[in-house]
N, C-alpha and C positions, 0 to 999 in steps of 0.2 A: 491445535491438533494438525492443522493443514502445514503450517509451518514444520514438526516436528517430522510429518511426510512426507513434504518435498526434501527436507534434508535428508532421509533416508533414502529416499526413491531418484532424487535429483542429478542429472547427469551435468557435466561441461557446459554442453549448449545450452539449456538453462541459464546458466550462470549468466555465460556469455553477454546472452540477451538480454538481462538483467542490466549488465554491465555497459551494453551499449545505449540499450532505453536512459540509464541515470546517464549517463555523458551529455542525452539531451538539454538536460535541467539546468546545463552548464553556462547555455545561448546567452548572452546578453542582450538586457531588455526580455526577458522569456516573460507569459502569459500566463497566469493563473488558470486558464482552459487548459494551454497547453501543457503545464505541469500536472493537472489533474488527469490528462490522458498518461501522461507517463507513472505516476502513482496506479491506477486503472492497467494500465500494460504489466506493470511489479507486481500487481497483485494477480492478475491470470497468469503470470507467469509461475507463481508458485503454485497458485492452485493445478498449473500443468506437471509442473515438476512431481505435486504430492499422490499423482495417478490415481487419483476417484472421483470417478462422474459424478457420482452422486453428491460428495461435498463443491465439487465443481459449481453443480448447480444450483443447491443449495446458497453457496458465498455469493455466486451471481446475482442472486435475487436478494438479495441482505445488501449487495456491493449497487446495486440499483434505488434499491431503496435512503442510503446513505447520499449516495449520489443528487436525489432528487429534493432530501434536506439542505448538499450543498448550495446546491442553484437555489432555493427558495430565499435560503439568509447567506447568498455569499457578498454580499455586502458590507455584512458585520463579522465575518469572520477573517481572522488575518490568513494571508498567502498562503501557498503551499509548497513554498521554499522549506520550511522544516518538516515537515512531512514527507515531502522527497528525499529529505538527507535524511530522517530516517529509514526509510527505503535504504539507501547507503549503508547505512550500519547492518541492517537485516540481510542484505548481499553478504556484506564481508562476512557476516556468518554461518550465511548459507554456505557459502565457496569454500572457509573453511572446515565443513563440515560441524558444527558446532551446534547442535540442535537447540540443547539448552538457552543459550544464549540466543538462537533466531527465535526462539519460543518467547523469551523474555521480550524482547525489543518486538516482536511484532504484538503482543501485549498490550505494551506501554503506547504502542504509537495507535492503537484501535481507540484504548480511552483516552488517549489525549485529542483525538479529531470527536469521539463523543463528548468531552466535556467542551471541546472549541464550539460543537452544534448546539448544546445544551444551555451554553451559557449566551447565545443568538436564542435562540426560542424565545430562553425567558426574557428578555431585553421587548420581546414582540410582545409579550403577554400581557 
C-alpha cells in the first residue's frame, strides 16, 4: 500500500534521493551497517513520498522492530548487498511511475529479508 502511494503521491525529489542514497551502496569495501542505513533511508524515503503519518508511523515501528531481528542474528544472515539492489529495482519503478511493479518488488523484497530472518531464528532454536 505504502508503495502504491508514494508512486502516486511521489515527487522528483523523492526519486532523487532515492537515487542518491543507492549510489551509496556503490563504495567499495561498503559495510553491512552501512548498507542497512541506506536500505533504512529507501524505505523513509518512500514512506515520505506516500504522504501518510499515520502509515508513516505505523512502518516505523514494524521497520524497528525488523531492525532489531537484524542485529540480533546478523550473523547468520547474508549481506545486504541484495536487498539494496532490490531497493534499485523498486526505484526504477517508482521513477517510472509503475506502481504495479513497485507494489510487486517491494513485496518480494519484505518476504525475502522475513524468510532470510526466519530461517536465522530457526537455526537458534
Amino acid at each position: 500500500y505504502a508503495t502504491r502511494l508514494a508512486c502516486a503521491r511521489g515527487k522528483a525529489e523523492h526519486w532523487e534521493s532515492m537515487a542518491t542514497a543507492l549510489e551509496g551502496a556503490r563504495k567499495p569495501g561498503i559495510t553491512n551497517d552501512a548498507l542497512m542505513a541506506i536500505d533504512r533511508t529507501c524505505h523513509e524515503i518512500v514512506w515520505s513520498a506516500a504522504g501518510n503519518r499515520f502509515l508513516t508511523d505505523t512502518l516505523d515501528m514494524l521497520y524497528a522492530q525488523s531492525d532489531r531481528l537484524w542485529h540480533l542474528y546478523l550473523a547468520d544472515v547474508a549481506d545486504m548487498h541484495d536487498a539494496v539492489e532490490e531497493h534499485g529495482e523498486i526505484y526504477k519503478a517508482l521513477a517510472d511511475g509503475d506502481a504495479d511493479r513497485a507494489a510487486k518488488l517491494a513485496e518480494a523484497h519484505m518476504r525475502a529479508f522475513d524468510e532470510e530472518i526466519s530461517q536465522a531464528v530457526r537455526r537458534h532454536l
